[in-house]
PDB file of N, CA, C and O in Angstrom:
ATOM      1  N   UNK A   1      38.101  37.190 -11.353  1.00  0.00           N
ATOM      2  CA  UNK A   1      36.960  37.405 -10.477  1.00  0.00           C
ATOM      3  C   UNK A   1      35.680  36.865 -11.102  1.00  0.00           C
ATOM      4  O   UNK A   1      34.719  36.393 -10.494  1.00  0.00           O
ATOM      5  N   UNK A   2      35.792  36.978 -12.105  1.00  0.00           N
ATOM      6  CA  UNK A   2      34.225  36.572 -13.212  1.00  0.00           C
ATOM      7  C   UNK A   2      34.094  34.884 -12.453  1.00  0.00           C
ATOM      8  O   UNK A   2      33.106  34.378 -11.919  1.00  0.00           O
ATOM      9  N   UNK A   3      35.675  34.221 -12.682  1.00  0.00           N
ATOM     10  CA  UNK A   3      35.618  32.598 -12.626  1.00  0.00           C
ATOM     11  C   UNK A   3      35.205  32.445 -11.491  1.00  0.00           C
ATOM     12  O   UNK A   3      34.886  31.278 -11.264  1.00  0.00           O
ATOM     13  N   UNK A   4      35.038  33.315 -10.452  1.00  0.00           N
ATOM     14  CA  UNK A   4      34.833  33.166  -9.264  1.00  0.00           C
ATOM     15  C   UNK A   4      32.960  33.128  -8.976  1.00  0.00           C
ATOM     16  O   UNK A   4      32.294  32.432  -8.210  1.00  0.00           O
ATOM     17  N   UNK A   5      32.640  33.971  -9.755  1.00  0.00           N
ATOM     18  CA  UNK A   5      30.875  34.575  -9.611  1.00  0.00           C
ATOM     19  C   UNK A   5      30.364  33.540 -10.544  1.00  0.00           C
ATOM     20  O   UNK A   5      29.249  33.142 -10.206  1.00  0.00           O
ATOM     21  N   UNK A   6      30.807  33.019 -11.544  1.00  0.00           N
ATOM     22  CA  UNK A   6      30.248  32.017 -12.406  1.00  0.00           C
ATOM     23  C   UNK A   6      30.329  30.488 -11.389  1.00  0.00           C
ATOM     24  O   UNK A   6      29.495  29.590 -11.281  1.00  0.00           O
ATOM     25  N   UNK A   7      31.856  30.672 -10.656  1.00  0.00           N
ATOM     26  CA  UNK A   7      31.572  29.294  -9.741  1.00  0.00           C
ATOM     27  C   UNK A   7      30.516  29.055  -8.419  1.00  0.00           C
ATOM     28  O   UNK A   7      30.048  28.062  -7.863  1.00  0.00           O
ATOM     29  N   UNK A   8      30.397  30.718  -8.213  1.00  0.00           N
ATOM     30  CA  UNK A   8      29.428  30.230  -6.814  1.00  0.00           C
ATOM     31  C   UNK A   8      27.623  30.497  -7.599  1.00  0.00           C
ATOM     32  O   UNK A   8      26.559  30.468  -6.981  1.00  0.00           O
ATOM     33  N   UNK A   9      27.770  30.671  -8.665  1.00  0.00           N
ATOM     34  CA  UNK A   9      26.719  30.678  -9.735  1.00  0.00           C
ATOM     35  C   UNK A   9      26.244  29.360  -9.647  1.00  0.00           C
ATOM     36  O   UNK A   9      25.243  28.909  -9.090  1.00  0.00           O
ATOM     37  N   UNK A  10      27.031  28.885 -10.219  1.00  0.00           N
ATOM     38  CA  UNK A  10      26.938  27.115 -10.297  1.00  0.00           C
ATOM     39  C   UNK A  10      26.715  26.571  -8.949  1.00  0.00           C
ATOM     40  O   UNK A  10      25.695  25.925  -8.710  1.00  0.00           O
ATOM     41  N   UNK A  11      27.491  26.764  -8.175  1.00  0.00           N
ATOM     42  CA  UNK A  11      27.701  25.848  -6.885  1.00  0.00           C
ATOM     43  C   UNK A  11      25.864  26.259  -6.839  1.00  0.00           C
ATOM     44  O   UNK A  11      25.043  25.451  -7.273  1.00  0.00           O
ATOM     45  N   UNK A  12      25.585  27.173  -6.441  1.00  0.00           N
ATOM     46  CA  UNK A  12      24.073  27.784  -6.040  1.00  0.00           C
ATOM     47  C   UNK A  12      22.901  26.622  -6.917  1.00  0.00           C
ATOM     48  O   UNK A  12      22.107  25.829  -6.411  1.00  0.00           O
ATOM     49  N   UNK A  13      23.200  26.929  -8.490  1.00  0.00           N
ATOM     50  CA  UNK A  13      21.985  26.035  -9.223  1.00  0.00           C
ATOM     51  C   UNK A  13      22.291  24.564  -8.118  1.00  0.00           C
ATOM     52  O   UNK A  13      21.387  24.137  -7.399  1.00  0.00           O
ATOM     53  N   UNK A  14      23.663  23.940  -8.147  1.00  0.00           N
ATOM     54  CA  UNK A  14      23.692  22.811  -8.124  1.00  0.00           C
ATOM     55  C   UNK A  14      23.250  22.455  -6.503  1.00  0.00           C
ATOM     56  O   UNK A  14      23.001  21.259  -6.346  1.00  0.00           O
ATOM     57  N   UNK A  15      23.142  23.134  -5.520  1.00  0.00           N
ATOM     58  CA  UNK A  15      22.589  22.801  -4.431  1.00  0.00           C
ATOM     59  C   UNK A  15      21.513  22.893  -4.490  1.00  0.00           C
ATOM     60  O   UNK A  15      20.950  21.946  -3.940  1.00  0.00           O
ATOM     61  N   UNK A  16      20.329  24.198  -5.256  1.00  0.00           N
ATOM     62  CA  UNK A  16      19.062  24.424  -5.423  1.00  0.00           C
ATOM     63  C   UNK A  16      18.400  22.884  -6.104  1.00  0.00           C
ATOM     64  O   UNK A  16      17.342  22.373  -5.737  1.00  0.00           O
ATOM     65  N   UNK A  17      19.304  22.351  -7.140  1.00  0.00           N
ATOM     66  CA  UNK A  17      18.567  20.814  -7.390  1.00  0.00           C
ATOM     67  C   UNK A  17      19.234  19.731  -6.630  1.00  0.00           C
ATOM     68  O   UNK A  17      19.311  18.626  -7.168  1.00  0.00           O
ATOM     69  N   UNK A  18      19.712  19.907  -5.477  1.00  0.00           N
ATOM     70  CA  UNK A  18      20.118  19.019  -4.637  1.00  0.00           C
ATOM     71  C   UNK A  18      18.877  19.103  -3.413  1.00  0.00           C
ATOM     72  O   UNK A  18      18.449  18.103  -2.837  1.00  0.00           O
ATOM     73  N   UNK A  19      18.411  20.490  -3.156  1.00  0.00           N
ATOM     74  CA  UNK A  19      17.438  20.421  -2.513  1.00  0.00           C
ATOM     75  C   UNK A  19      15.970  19.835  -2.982  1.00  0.00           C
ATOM     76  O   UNK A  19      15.087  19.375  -2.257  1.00  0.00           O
ATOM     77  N   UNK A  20      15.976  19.981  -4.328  1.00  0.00           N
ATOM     78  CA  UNK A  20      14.975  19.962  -5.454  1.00  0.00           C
ATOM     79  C   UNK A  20      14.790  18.272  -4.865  1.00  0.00           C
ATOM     80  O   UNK A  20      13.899  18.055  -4.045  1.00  0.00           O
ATOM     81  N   UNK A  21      15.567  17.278  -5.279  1.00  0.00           N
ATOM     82  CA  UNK A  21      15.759  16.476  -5.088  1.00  0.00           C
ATOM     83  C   UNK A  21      15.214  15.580  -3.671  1.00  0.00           C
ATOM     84  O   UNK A  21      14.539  14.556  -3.568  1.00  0.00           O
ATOM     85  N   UNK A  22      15.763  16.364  -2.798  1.00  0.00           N
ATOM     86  CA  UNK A  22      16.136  15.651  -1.512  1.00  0.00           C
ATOM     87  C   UNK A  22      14.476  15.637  -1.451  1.00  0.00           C
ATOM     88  O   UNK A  22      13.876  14.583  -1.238  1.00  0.00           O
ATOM     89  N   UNK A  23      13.734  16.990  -1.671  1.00  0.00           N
ATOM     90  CA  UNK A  23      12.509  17.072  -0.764  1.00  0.00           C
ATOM     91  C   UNK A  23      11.501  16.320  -1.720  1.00  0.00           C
ATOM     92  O   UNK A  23      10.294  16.374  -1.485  1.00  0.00           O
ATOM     93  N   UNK A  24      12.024  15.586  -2.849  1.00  0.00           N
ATOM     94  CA  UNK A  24      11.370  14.982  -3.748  1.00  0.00           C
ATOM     95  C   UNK A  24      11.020  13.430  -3.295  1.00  0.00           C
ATOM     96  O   UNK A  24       9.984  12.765  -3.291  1.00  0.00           O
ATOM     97  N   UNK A  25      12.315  13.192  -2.937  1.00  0.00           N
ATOM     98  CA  UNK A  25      13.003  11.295  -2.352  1.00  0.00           C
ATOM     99  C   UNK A  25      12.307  11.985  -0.527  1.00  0.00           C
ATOM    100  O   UNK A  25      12.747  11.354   0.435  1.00  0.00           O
ATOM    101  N   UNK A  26      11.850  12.533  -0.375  1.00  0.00           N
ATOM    102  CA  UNK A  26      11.416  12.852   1.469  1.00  0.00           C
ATOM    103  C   UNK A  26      10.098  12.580   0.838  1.00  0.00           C
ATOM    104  O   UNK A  26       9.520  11.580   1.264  1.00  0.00           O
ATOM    105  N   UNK A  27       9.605  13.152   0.063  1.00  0.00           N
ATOM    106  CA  UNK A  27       7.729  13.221  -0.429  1.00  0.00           C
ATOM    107  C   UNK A  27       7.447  11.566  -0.765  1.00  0.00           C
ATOM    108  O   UNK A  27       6.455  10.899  -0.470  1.00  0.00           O
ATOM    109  N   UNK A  28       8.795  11.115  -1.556  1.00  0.00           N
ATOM    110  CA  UNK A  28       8.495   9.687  -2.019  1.00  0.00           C
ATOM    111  C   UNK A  28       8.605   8.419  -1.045  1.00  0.00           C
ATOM    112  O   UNK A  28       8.314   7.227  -1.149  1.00  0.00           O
ATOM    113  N   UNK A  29       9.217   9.316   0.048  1.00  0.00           N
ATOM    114  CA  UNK A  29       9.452   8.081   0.993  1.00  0.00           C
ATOM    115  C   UNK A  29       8.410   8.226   2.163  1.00  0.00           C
ATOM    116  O   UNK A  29       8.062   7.228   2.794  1.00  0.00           O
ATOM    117  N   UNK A  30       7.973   9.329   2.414  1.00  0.00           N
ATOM    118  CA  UNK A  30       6.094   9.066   2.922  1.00  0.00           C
ATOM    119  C   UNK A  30       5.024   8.688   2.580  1.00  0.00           C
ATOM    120  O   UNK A  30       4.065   8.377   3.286  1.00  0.00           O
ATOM    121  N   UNK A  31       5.199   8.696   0.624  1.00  0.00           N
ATOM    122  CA  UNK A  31       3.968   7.774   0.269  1.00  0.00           C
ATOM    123  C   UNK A  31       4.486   6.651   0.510  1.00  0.00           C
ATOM    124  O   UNK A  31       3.608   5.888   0.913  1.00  0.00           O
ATOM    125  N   UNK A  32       5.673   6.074   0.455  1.00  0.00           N
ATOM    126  CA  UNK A  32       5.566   4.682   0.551  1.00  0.00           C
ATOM    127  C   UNK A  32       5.547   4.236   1.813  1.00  0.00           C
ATOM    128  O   UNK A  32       5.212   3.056   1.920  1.00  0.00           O
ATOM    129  N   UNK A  33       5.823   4.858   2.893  1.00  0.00           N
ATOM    130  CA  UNK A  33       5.227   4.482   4.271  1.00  0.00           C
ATOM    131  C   UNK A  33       3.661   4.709   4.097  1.00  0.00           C
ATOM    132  O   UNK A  33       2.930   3.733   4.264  1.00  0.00           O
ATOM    133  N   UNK A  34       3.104   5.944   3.770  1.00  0.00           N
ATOM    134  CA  UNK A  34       1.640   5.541   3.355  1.00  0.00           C
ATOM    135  C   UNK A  34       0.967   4.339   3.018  1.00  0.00           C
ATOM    136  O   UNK A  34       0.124   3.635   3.573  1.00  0.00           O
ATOM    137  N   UNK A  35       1.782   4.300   1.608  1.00  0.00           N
ATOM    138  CA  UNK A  35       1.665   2.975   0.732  1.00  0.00           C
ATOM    139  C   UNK A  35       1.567   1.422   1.252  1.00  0.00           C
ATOM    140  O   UNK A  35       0.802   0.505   0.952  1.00  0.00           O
ATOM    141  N   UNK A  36       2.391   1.498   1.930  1.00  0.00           N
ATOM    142  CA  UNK A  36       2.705   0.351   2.876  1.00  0.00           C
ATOM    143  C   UNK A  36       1.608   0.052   4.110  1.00  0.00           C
ATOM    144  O   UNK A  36       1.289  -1.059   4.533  1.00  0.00           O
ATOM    145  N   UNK A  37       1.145   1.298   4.546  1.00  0.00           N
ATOM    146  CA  UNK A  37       0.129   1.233   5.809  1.00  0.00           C
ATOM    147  C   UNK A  37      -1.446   0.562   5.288  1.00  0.00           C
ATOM    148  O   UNK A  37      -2.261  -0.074   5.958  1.00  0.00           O
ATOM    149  N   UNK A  38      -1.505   1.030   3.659  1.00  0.00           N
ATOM    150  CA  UNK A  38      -2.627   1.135   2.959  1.00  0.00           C
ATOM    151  C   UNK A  38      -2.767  -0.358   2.633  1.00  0.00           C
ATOM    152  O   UNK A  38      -3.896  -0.849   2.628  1.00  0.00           O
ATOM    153  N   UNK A  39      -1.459  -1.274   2.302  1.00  0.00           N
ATOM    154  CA  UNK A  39      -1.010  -2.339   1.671  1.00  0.00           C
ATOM    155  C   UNK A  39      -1.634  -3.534   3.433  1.00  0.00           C
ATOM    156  O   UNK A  39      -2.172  -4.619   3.212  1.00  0.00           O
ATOM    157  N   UNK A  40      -1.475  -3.178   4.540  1.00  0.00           N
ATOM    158  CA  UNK A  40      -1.060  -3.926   5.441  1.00  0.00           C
ATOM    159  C   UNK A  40      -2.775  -4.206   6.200  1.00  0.00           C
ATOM    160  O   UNK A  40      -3.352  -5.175   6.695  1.00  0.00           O
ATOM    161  N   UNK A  41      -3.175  -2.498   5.894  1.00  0.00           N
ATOM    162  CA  UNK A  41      -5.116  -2.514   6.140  1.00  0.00           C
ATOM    163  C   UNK A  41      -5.421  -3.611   5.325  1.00  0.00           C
ATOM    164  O   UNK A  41      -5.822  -4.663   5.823  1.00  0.00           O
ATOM    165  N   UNK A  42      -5.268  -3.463   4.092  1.00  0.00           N
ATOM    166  CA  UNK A  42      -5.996  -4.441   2.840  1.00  0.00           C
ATOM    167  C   UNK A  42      -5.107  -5.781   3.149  1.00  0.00           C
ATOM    168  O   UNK A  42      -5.836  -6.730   2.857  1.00  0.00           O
ATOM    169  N   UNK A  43      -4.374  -6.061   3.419  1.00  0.00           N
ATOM    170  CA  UNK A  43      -3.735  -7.448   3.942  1.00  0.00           C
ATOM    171  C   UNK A  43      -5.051  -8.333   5.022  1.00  0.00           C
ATOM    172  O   UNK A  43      -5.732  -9.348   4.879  1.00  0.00           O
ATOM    173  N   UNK A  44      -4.893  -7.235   6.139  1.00  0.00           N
ATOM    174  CA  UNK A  44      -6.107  -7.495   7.174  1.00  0.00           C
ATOM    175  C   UNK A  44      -7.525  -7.612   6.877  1.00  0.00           C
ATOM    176  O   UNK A  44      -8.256  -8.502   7.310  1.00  0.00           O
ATOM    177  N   UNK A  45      -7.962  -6.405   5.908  1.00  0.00           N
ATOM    178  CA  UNK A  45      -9.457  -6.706   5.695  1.00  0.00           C
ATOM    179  C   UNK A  45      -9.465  -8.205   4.875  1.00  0.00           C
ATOM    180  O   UNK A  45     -10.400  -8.938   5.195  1.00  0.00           O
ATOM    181  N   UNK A  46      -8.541  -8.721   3.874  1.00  0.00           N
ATOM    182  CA  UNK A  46      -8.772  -9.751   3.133  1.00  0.00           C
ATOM    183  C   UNK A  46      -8.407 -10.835   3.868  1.00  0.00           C
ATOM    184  O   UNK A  46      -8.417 -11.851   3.173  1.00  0.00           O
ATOM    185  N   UNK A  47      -8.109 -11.011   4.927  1.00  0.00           N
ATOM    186  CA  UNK A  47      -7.842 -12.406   6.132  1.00  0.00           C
ATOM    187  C   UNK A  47      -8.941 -12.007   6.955  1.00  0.00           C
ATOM    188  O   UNK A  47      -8.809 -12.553   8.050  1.00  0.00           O
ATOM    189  N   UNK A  48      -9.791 -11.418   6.918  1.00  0.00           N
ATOM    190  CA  UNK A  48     -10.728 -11.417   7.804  1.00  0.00           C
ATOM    191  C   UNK A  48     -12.101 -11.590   7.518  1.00  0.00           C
ATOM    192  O   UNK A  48     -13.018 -11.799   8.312  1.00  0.00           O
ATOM    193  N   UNK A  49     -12.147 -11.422   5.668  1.00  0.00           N
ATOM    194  CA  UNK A  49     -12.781 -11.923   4.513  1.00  0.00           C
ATOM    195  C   UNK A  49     -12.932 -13.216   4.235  1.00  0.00           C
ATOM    196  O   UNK A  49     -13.977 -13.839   4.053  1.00  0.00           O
ATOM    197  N   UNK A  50     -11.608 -13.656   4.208  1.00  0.00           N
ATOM    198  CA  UNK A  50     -11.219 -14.987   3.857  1.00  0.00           C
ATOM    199  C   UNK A  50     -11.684 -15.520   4.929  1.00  0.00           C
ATOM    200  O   UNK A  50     -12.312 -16.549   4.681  1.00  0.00           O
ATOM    201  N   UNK A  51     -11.622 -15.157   6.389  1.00  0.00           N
ATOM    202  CA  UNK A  51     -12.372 -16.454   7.363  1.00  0.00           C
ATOM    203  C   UNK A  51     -13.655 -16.102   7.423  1.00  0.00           C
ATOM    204  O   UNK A  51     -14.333 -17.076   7.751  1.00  0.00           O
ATOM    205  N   UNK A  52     -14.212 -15.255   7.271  1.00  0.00           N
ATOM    206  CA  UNK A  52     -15.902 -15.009   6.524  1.00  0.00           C
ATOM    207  C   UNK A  52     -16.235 -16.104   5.878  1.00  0.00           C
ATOM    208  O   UNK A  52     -17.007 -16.999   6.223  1.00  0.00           O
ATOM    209  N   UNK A  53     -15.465 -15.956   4.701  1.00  0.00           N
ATOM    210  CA  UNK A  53     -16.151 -16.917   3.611  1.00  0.00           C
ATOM    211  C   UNK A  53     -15.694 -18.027   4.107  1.00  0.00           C
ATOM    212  O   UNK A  53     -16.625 -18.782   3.825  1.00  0.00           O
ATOM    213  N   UNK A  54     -14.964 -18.630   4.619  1.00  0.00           N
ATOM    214  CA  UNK A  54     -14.785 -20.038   5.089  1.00  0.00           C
ATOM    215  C   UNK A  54     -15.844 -20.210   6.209  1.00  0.00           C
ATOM    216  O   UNK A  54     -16.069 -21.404   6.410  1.00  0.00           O
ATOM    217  N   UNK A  55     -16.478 -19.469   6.907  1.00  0.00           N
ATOM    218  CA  UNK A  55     -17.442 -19.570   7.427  1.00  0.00           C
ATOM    219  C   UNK A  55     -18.783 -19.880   7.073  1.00  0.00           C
ATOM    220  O   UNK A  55     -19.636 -20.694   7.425  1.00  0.00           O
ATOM    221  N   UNK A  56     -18.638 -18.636   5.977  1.00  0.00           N
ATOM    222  CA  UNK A  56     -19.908 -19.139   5.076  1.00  0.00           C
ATOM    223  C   UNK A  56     -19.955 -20.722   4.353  1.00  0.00           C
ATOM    224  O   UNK A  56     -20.881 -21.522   4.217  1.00  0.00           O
ATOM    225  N   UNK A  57     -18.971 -20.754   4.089  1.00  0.00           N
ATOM    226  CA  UNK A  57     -18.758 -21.760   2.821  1.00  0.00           C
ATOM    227  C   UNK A  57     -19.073 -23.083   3.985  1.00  0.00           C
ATOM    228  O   UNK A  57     -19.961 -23.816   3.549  1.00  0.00           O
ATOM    229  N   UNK A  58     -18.738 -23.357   4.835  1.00  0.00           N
ATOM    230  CA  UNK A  58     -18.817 -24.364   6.073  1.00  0.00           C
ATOM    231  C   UNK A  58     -20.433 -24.971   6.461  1.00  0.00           C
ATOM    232  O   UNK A  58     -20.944 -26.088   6.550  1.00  0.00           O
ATOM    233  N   UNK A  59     -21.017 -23.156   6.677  1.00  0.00           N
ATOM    234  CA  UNK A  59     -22.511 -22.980   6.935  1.00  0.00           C
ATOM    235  C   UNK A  59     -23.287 -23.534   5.985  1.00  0.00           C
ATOM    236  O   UNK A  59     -24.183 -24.344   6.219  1.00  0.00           O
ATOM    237  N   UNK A  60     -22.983 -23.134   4.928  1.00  0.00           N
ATOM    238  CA  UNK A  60     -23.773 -23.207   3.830  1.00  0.00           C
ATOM    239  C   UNK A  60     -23.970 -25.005   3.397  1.00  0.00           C
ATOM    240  O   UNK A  60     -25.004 -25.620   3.137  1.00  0.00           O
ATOM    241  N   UNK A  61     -22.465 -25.507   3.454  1.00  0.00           N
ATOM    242  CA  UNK A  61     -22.525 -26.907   3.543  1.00  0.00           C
ATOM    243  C   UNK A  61     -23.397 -27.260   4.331  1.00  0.00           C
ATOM    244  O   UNK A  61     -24.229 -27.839   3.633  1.00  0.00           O
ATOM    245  N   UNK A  62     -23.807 -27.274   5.625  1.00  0.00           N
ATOM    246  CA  UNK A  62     -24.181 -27.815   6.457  1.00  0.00           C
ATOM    247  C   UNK A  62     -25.477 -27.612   5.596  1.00  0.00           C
ATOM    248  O   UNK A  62     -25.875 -28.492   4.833  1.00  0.00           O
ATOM    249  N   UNK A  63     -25.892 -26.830   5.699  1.00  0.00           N
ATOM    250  CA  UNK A  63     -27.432 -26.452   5.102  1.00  0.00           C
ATOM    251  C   UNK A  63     -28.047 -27.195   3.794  1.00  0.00           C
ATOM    252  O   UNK A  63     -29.207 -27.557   3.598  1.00  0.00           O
ATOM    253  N   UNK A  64     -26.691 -27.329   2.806  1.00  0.00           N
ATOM    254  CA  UNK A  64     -27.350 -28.069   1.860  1.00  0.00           C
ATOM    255  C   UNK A  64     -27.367 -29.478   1.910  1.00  0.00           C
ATOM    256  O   UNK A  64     -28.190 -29.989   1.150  1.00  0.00           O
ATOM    257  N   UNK A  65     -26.496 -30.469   2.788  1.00  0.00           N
ATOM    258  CA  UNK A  65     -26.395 -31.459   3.587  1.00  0.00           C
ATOM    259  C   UNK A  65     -28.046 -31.647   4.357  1.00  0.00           C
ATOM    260  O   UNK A  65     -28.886 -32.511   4.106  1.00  0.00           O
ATOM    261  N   UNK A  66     -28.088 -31.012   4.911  1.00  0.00           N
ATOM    262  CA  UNK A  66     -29.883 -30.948   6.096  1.00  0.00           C
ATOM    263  C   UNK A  66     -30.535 -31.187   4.471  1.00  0.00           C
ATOM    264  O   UNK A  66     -30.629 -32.328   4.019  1.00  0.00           O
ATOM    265  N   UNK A  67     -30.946 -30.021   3.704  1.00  0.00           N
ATOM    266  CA  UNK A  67     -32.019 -30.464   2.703  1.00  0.00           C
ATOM    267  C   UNK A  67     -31.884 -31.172   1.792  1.00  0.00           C
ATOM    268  O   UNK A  67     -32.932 -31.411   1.193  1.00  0.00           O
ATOM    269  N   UNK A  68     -30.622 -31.826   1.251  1.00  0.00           N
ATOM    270  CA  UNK A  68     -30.166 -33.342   0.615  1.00  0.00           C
ATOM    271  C   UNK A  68     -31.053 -33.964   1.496  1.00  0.00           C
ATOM    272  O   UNK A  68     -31.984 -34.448   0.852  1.00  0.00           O
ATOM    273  N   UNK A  69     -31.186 -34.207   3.017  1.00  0.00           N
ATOM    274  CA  UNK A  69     -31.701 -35.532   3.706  1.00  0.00           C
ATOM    275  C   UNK A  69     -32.948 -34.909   3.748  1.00  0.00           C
ATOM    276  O   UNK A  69     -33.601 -35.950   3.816  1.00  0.00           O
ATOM    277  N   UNK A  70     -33.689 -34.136   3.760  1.00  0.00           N
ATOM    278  CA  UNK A  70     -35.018 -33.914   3.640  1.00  0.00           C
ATOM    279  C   UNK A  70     -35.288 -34.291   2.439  1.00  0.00           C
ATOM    280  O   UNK A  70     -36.002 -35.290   2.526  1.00  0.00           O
ATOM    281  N   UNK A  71     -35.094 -34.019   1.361  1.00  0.00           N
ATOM    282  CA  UNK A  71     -35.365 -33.980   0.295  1.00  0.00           C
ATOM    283  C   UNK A  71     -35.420 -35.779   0.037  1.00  0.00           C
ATOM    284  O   UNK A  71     -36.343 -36.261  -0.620  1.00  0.00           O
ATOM    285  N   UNK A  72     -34.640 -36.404   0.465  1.00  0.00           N
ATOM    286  CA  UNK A  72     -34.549 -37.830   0.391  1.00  0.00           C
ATOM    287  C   UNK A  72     -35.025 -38.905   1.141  1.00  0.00           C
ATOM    288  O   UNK A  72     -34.977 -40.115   0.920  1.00  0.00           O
ATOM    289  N   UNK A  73     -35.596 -38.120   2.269  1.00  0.00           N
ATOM    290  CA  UNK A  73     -37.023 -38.625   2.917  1.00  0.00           C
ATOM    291  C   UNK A  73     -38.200 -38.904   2.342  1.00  0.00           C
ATOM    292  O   UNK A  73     -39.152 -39.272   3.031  1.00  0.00           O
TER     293      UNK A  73
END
């Protein structure tokens, strides 16, 4: 009878860190859907940056182009 209370002893720890577990890999797999959402914003803000500055960078040409020819008048 003992082998019996020592086995559902055990069986008990070993499901308690099976749960331990599970709700560990559940916590880790919402930050990384987090993670991923956080990853996909910053994807977007930096392509929307990047045609900023190609905007700028375009503008700005133009501008120093105009006062090259003033300047060389």
């Amino acid at each position: 009878m003992a082998d019996v209370v020592q086995a559902t002893r055990r069986l008990e720890e070993a499901v308690t860190r099976l749960e331990t577990v599970c709700s560990t890999l559940a916590g880790a797999d919402g930050d990384r859907r987090r993670l991923a959402a956080l990853l996909a914003a910053a994807r977007a803000d930096y392509e929307a940056l990047a045609a900023a500055a190609g905007t700028v960078a375009t503008r700005l040409d133009g501008t120093i182009a105009r006062l090259n020819s003033l300047v060389e008048e």
